[in-house]
N, C-alpha and C positions, 0 to 999 in steps of 0.2 A: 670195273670188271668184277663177275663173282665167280665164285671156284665152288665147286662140289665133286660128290664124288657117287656114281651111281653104282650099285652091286648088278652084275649082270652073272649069269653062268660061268663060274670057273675064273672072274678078274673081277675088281674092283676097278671101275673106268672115271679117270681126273678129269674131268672138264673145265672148262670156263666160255663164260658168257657174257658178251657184252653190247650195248647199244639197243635200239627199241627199233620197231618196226618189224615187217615180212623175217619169215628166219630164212638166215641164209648157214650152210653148213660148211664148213671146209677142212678138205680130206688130207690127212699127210701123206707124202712119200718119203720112202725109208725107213732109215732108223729116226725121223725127226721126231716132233712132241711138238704142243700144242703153242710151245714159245718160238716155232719158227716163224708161224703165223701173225706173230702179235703183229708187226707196224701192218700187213696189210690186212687185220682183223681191227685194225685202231681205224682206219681209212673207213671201209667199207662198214663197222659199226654207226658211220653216219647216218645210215637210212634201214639198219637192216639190225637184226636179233641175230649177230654174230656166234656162231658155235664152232670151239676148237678143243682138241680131245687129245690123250694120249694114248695112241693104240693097247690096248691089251699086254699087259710084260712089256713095256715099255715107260722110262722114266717112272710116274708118280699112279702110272696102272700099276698093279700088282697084281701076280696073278694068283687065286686063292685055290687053284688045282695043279698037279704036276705038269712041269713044260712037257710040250708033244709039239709035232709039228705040226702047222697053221696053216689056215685058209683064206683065200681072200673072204670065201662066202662068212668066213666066220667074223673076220670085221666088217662087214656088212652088214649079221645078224647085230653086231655091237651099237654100229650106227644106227639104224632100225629104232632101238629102245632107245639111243640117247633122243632121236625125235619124239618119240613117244613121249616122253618123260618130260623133255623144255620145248617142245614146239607150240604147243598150244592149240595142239588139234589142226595148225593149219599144215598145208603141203612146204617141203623149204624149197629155196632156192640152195644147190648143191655146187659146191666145185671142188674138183680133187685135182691133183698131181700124182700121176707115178703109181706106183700103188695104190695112193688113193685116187685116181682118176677111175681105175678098175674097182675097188670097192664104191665108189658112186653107180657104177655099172650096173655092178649087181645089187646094189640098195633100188634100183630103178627099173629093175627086170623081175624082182621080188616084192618090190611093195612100190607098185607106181602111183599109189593116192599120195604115195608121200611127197612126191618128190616135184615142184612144179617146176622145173626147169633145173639140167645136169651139165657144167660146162667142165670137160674130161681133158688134161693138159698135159702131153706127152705122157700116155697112158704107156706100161711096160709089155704089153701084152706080147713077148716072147713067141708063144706057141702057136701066132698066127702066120710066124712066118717060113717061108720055105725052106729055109735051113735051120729051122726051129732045132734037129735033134743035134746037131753042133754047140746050139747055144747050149741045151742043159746038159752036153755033157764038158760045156768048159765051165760054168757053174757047179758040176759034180767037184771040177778040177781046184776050185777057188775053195770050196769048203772043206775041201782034203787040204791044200796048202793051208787054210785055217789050221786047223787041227796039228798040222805040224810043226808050223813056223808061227803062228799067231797072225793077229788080228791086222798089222800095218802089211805084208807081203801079200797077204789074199785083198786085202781092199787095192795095193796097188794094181794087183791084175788085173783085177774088177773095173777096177778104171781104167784102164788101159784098153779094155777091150771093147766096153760101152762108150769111150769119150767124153765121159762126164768125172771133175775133180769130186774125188771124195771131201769130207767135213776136214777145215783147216785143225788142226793140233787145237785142243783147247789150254794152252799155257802161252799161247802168244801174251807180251805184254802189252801190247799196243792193243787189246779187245776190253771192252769195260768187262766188270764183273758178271754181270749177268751173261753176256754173251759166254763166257769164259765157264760158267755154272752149266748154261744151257748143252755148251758144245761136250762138256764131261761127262753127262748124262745120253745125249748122239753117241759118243763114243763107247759107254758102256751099253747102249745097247745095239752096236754093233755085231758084238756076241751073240745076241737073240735071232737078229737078222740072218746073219749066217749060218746059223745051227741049225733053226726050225722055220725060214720063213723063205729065202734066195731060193731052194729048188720048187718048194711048193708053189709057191706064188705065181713064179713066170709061168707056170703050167695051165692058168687060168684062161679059158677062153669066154670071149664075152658074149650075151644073145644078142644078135644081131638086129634081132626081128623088136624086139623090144628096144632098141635104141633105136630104131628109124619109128615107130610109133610114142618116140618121147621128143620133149624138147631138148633138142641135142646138139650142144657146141664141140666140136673138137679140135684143140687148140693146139699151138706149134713154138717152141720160141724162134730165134732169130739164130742159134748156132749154125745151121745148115744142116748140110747131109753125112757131118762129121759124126753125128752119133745116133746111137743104134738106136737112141727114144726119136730121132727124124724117122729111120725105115718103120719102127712098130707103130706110128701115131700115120703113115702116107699107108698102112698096109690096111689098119682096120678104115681108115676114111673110103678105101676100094671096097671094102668089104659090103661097109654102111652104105654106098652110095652119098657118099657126103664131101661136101668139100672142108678146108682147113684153114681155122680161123690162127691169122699171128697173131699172136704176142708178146708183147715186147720181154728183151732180157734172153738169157738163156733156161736150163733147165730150171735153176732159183731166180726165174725172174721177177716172184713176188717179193725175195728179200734186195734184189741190186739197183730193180727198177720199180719199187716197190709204187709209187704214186702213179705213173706211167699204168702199168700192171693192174692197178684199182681204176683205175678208166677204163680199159679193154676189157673186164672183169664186169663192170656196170652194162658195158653196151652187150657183152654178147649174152645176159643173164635176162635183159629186157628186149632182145632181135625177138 
C-alpha cells in the first residue's frame, strides 16, 4: 500500500492506493475513513488499482478552510480529482456505501467518462421518500440533542431510529490496536458528521435519468426491512426502474463478511 495526500479546494485529502490493475474506487459511509476499507480493499486489490480516501475533515483529511456545512456534491467534486490524479486516465470501476453510495451517484451523473461501472450499497438517500419531512426533522432533533447532551445520546437515537448499530466504543480491550486507533478517529469524527454533514446530506436527491444510462448495481444487505437504508435503497430501485442486487452481511458487510462481500462486489462490477 501507498499513502499520499492530495490538495483539493478548502482540504488536504489522505488516500491510499493499492494493488495493480483497472482502478476500482471505494466510497465511505459515515463518519468511516479509508481504514474501514482495508481487509476488503486487501481482497479486491487482487485484480484492481484499489482507491480508499478519507473524506474531507475527517480523520488524516484536514480541512484547510473554515468548517461549513457540506455536500454530498462536494465529496464528489473530491472524488472527481482523486480519479484524476491516480486513475491513469482510465474510467474506475466505483463502489460506495451509504453516503458514499450517493457520492458515487453524483461522481456518475457529473463526470460519467469517469466512472465504468457504479455498484451503490444501501445508499441514504433520505429525501426520496414519502415521509421524507419527518425524517429531517428527527435529524433536526438528533443534532440539537448533540448540542446538548453530547455525541453518545444523539448517536443513540440515531440508531435507534435508522436500525443500524452505531461504531463499537473504541477502548474495548479485546480489539487489536489499530482497530482501536481507527475506531477513535470514527469517533472523533462523529462531531463533524453531526454538526455539518446529518442534515445536509440526507437532503440529497440522486438523477435518476443518469443512473439508468449508467452501469448500475444497487445493492441490499441481508438485515431486512428492519432499517431505514432497506425502505431508501427498495424506494430509489422504484424510482431507477431497477432491481436489487443482495449482499451478503448487513449495513458493514464489507467488514463482517468481508471475503463473501469481495465476491458479490467482483460479480456485480463485471454483470
Amino acid at each position: 500500500m501507498r499513502t499520499g495526500t492530495l490538495t483539493v479546494p478548502g482540504a488536504e485529502i489522505h488516500y491510499e492506493v493499492r494493488g495493480a490493475g483497472p482502478p476500482l474506487l471505494l466510497l465511505n459511509g459515515g463518519e468511516a475513513d479509508a481504514a474501514m476499507f482495508a481487509p476488503l480493499a486487501a481482497l479486491m486489490a487482487e485484480g484492481h488499482t484499489v482507491i480508499t480516501f478519507d473524506p474531507r475533515g475527517h480523520s488524516r483529511s484536514r480541512l484547510t478552510a473554515s468548517p461549513a456545512e457540506r455536500r454530498i456534491e462536494e465529496r464528489g467534486h473530491d472524488a472527481h480529482l482523486l480519479l484524476d490524479a491516480l486513475a491513469g486516465g482510465e474510467p474506475a470501476y466505483v463502489f460506495g456505501t451509504s453516503y458514499g453510495a450517493m457520492t458515487g451517484m453524483d461522481l456518475v451523473a457529473r463526470h460519467p467518462g469517469q466512472v465504468r461501472a457504479l455498484v451503490a450499497h444501501e445508499p441514504f438517500v433520505i429525501d426520496l421518500l414519502p415521509d421524507a419531512d419527518q425524517w429531517h426533522a428527527l435529524f433536526q432533533e438528533v443534532c440539537e440533542l448533540h448540542r446538548r447532551e453530547g455525541i453518545r445520546p444523539a448517536l443513540d437515537r440515531l440508531s435507534r431510529a435508522i436500525g443500524v448499530d452505531g461504531p463499537p466504543e473504541p477502548d474495548a480491550e479485546a480489539l487489536p490496536a489499530p482497530v482501536r486507533e481507527m475506531l477513535a478517529r470514527i469517533h472523533a469524527n462523529v462531531e463533524t458528521g453531526l454538526t455539518y454533514e446529518l442534515r445536509s446530506f440526507s437532503r440529497f436527491r440522486p438523477d435518476t435519468d443518469a443512473l439508468r444510462a449508467a452501469r448500475f448495481t444497487l445493492a441490499l444487505g441481508d438485515e431486512g426491512p428492519k432499517t431505514l437504508l432497506h425502505r431508501t435503497t427498495r424506494t430509489l430501485a422504484d424510482r431507477v426502474g431497477t432491481e436489487v442486487t443482495g449482499f451478503p452481511g448487513g449495513h458493514v458487510g464489507y467488514l463482517t463478511h468481508t471475503a463473501d462481500f469481495a465476491v458479490a462486489l467482483r460479480g456485480a462490477l463485471t454483470a
